[in-house]
N, CA, C and O atoms as a GROMACS GRO file, in nm:
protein
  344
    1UNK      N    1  -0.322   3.977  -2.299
    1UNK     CA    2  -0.344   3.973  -2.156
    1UNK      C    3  -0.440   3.859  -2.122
    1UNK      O    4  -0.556   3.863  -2.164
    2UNK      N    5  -0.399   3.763  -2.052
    2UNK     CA    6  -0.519   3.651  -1.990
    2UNK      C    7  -0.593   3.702  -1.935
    2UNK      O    8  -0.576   3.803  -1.866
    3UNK      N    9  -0.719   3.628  -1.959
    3UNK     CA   10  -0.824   3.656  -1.897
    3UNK      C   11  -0.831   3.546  -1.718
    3UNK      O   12  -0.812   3.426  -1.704
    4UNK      N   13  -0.867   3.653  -1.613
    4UNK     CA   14  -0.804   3.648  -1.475
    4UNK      C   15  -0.914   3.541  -1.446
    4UNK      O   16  -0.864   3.465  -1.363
    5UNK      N   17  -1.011   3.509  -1.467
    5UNK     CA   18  -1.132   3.376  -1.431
    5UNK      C   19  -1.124   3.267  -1.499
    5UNK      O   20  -1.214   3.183  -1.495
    6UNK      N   21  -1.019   3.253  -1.570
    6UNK     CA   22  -0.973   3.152  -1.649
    6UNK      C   23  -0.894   3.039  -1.594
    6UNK      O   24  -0.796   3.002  -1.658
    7UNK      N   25  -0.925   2.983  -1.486
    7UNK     CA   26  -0.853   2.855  -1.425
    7UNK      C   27  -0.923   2.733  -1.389
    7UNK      O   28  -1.038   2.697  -1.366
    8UNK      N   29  -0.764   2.667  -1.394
    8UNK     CA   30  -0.834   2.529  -1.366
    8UNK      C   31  -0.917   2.485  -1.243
    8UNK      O   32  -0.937   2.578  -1.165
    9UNK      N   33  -0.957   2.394  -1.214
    9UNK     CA   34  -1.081   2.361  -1.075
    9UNK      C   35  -0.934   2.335  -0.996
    9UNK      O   36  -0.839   2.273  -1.044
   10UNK      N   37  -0.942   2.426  -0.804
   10UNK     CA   38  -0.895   2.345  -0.746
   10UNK      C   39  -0.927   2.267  -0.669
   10UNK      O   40  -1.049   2.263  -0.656
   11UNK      N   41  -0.854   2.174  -0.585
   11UNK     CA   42  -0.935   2.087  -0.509
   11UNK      C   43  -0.892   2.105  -0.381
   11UNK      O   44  -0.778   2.092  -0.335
   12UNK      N   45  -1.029   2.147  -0.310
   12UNK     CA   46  -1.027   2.151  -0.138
   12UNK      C   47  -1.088   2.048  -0.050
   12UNK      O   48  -1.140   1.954  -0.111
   13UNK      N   49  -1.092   2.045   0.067
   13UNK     CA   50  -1.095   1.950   0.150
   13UNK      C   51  -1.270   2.008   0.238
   13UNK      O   52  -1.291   2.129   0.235
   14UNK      N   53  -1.341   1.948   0.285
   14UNK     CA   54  -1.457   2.045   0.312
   14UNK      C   55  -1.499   1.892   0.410
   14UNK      O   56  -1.455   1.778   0.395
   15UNK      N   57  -1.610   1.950   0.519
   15UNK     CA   58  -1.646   1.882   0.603
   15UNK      C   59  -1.819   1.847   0.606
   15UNK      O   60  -1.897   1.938   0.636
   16UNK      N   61  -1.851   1.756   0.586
   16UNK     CA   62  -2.035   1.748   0.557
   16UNK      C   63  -2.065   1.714   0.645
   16UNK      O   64  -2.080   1.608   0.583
   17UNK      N   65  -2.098   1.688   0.755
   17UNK     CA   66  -2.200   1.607   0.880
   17UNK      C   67  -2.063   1.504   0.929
   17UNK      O   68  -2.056   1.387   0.966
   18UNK      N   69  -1.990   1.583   0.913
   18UNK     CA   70  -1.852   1.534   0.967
   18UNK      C   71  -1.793   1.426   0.944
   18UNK      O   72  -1.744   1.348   1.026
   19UNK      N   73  -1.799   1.415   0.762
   19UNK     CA   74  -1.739   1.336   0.693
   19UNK      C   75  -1.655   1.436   0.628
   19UNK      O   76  -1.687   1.554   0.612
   20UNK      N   77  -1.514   1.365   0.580
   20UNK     CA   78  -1.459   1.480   0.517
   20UNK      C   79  -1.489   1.414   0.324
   20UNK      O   80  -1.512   1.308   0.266
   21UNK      N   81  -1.472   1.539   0.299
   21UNK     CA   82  -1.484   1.494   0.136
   21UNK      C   83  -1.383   1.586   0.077
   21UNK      O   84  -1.327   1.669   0.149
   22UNK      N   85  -1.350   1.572  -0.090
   22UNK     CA   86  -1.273   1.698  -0.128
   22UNK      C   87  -1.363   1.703  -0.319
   22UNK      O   88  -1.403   1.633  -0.412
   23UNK      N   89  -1.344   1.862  -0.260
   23UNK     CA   90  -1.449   1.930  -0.423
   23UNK      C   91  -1.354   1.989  -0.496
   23UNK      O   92  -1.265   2.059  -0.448
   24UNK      N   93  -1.373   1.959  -0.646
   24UNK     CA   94  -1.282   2.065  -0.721
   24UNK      C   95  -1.378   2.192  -0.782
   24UNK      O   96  -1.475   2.156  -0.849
   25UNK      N   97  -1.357   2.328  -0.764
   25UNK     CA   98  -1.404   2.430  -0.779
   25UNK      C   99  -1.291   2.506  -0.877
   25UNK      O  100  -1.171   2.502  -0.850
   26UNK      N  101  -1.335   2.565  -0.975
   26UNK     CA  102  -1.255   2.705  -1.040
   26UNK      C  103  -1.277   2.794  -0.891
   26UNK      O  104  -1.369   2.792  -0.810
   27UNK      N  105  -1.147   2.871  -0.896
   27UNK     CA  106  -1.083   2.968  -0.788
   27UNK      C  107  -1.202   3.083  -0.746
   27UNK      O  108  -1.218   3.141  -0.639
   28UNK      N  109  -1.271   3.090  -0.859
   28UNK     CA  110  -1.379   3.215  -0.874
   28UNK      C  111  -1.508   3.162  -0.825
   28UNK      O  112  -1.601   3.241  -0.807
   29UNK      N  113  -1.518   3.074  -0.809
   29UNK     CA  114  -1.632   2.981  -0.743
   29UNK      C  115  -1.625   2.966  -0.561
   29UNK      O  116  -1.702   2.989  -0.468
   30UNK      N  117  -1.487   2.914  -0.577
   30UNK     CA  118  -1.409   2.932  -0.411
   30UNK      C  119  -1.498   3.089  -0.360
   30UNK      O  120  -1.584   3.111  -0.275
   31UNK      N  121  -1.432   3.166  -0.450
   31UNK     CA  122  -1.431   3.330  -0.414
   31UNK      C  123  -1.562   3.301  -0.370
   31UNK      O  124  -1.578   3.284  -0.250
   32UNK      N  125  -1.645   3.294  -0.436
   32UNK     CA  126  -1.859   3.318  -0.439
   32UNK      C  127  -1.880   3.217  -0.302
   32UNK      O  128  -1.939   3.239  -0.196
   33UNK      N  129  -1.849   3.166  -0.323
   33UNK     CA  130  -1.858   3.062  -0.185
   33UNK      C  131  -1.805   3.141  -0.078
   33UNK      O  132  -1.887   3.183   0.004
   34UNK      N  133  -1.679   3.170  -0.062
   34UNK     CA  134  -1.670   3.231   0.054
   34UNK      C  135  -1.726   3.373   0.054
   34UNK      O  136  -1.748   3.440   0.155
   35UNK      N  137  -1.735   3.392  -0.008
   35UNK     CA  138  -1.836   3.581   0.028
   35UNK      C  139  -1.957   3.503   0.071
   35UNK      O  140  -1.976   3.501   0.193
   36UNK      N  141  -2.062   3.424  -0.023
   36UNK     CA  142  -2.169   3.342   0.062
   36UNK      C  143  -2.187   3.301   0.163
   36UNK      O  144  -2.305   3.294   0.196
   37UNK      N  145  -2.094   3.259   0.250
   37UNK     CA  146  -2.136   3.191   0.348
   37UNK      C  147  -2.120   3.322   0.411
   37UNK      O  148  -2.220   3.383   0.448
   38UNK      N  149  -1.990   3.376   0.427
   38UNK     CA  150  -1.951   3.503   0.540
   38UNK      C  151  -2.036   3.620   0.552
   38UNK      O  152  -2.006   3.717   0.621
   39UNK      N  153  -2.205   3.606   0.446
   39UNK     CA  154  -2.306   3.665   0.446
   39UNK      C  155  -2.377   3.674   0.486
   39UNK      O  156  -2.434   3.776   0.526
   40UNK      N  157  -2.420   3.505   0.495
   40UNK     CA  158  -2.482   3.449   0.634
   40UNK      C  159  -2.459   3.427   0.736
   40UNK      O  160  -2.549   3.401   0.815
   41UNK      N  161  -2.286   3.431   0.784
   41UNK     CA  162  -2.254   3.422   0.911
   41UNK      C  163  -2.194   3.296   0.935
   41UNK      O  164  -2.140   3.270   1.043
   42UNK      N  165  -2.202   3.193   0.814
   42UNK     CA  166  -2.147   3.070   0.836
   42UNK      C  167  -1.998   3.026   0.796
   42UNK      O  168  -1.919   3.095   0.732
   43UNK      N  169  -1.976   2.907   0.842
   43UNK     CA  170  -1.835   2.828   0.763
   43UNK      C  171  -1.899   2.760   0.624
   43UNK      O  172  -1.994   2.690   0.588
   44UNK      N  173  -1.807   2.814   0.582
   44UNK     CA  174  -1.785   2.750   0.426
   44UNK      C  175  -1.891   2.575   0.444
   44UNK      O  176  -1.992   2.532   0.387
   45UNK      N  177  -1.805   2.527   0.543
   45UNK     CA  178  -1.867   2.396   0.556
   45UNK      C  179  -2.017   2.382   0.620
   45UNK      O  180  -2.090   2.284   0.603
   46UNK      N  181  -2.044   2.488   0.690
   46UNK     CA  182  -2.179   2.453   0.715
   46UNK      C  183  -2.275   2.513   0.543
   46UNK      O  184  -2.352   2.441   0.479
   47UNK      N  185  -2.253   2.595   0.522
   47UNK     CA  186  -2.337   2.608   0.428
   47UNK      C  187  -2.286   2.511   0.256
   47UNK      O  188  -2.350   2.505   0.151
   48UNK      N  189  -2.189   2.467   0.282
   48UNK     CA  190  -2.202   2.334   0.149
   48UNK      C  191  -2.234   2.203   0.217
   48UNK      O  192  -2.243   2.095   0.158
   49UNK      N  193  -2.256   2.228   0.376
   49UNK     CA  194  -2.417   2.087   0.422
   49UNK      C  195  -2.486   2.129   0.375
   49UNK      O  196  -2.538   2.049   0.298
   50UNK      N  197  -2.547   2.262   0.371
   50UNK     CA  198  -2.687   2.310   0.320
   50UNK      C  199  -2.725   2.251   0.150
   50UNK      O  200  -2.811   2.196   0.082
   51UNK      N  201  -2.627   2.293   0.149
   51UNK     CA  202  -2.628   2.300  -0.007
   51UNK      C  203  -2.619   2.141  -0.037
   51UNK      O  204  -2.704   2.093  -0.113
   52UNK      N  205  -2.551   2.082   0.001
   52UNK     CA  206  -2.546   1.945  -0.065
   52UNK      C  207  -2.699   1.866   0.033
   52UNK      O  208  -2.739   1.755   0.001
   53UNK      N  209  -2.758   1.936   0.134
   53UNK     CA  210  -2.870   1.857   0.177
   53UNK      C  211  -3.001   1.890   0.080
   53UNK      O  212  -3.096   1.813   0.078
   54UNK      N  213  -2.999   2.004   0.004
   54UNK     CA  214  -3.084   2.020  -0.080
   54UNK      C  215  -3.091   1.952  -0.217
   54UNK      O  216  -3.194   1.920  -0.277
   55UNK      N  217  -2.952   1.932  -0.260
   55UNK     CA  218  -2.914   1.851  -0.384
   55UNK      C  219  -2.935   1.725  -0.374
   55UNK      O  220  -2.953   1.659  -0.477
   56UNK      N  221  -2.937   1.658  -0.232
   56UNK     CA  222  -2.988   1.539  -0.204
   56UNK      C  223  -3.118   1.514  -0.198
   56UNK      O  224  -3.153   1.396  -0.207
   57UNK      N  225  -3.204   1.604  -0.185
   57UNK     CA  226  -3.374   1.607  -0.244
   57UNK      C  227  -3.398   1.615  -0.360
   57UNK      O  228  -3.500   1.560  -0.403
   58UNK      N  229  -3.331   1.669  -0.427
   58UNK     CA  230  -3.368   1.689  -0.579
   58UNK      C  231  -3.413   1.569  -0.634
   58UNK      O  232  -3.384   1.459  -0.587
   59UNK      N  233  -3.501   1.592  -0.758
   59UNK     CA  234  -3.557   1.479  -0.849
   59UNK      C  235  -3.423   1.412  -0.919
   59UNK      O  236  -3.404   1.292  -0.940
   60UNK      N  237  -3.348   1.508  -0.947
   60UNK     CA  238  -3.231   1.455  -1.045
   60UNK      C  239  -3.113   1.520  -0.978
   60UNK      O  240  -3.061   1.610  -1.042
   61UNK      N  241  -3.056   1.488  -0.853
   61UNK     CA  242  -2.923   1.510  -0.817
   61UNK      C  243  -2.806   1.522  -0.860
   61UNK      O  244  -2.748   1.418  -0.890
   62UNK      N  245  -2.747   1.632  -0.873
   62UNK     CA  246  -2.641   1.658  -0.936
   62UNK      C  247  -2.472   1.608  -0.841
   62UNK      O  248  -2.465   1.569  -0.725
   63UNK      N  249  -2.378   1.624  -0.921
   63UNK     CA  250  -2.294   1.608  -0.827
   63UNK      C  251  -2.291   1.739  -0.725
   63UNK      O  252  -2.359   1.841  -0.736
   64UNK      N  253  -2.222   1.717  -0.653
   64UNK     CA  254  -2.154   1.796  -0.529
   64UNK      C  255  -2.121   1.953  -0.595
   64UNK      O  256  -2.177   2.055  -0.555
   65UNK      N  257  -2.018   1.948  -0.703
   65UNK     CA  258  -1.932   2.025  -0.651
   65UNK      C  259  -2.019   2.149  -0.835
   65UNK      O  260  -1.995   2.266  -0.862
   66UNK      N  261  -2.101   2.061  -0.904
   66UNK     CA  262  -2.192   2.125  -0.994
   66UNK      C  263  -2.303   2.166  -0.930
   66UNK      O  264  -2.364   2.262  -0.979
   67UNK      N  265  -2.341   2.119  -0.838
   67UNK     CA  266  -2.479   2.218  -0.747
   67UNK      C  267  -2.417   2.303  -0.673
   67UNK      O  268  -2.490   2.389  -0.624
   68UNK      N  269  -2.295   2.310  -0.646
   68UNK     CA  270  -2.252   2.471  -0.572
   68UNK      C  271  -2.225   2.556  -0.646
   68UNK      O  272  -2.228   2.673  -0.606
   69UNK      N  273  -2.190   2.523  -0.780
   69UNK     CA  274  -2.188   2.597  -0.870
   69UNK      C  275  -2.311   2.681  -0.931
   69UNK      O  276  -2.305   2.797  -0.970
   70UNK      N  277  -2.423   2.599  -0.931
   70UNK     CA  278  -2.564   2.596  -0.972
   70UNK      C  279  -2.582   2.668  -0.840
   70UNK      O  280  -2.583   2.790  -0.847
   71UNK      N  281  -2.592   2.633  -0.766
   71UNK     CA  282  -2.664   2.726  -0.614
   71UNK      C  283  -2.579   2.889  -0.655
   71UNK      O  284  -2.647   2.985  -0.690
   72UNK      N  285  -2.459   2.897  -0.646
   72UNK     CA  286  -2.384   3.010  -0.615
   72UNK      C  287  -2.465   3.130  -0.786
   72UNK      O  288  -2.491   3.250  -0.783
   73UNK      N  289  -2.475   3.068  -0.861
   73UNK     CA  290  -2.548   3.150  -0.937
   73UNK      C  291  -2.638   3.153  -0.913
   73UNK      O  292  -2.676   3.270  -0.908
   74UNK      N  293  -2.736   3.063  -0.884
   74UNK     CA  294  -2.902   3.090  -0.875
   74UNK      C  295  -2.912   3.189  -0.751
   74UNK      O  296  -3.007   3.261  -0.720
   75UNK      N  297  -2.770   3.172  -0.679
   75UNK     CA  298  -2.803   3.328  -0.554
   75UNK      C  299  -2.780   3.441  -0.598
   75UNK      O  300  -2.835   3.541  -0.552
   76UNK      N  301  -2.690   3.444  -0.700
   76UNK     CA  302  -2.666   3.559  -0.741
   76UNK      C  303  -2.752   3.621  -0.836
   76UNK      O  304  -2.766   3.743  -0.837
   77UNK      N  305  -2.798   3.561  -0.901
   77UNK     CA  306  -2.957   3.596  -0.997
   77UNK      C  307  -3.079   3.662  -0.882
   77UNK      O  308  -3.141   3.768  -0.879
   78UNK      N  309  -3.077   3.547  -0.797
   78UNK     CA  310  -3.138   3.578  -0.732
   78UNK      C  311  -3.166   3.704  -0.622
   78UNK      O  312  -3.275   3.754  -0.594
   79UNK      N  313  -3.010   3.745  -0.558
   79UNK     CA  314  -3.028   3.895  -0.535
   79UNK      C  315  -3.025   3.996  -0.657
   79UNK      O  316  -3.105   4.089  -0.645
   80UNK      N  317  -2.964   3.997  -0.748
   80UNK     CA  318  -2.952   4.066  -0.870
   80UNK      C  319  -3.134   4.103  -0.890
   80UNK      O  320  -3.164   4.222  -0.900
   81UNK      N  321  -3.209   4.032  -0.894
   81UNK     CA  322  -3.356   4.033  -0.874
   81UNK      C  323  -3.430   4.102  -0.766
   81UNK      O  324  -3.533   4.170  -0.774
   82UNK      N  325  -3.356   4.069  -0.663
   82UNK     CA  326  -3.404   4.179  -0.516
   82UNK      C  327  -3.371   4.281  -0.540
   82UNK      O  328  -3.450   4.368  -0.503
   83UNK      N  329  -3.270   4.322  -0.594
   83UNK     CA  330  -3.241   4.440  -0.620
   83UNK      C  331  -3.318   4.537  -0.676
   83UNK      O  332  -3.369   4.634  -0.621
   84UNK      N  333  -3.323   4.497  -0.812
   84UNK     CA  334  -3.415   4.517  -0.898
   84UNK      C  335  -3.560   4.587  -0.864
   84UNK      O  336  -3.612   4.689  -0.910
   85UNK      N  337  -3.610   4.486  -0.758
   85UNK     CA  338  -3.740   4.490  -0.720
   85UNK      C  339  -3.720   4.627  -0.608
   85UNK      O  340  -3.819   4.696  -0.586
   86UNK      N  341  -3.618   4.653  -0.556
   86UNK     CA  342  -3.632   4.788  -0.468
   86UNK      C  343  -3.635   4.921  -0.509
   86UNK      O  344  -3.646   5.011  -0.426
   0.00000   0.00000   0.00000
C-alpha cells in the first residue's frame, strides 16, 4: 500500500504585493497552508506575503517555497507547544 504523503511538489500560481509568482509545494504542504491561513482568516496569498516578507529579513534567506515549508512546521511545533503548556 503507498504511502498517501508521498508526492511530487505541485506547482501553483500565488500573488505577492501583486506580482504573480508560481511555488512548487508537496500536496501536504498545500493542505498546511490552506488550513493556516483559513485560521487566521486570510487568503492563501496574503499570508505567503507574510511569510515571504519575513524570509526577506532573514540573515540567510531561504527560497520561497522552503520557508513555507519551514514556517508551516515551525507553526505547527509551535501550537503543538501551546498545547502542551495548557
Amino acid at each position: 500500500m503507498p504511502a498517501p504523503h508521498y508526492h511530487p511538489p505541485v506547482k501553483r500560481s500565488v500573488t505577492i504585493d501583486r506580482h504573480q509568482t508560481s511555488i512548487s509545494l508537496e500536496p501536504v504542504f498545500w493542505d498546511m497552508l490552506k488550513h493556516a491561513a483559513a485560521e487566521r482568516g486570510l487568503a492563501i496569498n496574503a499570508l505567503v506575503s507574510q511569510i515571504d516578507a519575513q524570509r526577506i529579513v532573514s540573515e540567510t534567506p531561504p527560497g520561497l517555497a522552503s520557508a513555507i515549508r519551514v514556517w508551516l512546521v515551525a507553526n505547527m511545533r509551535d501550537g503543538d507547544n501551546r498545547r502542551d503548556e495548557d
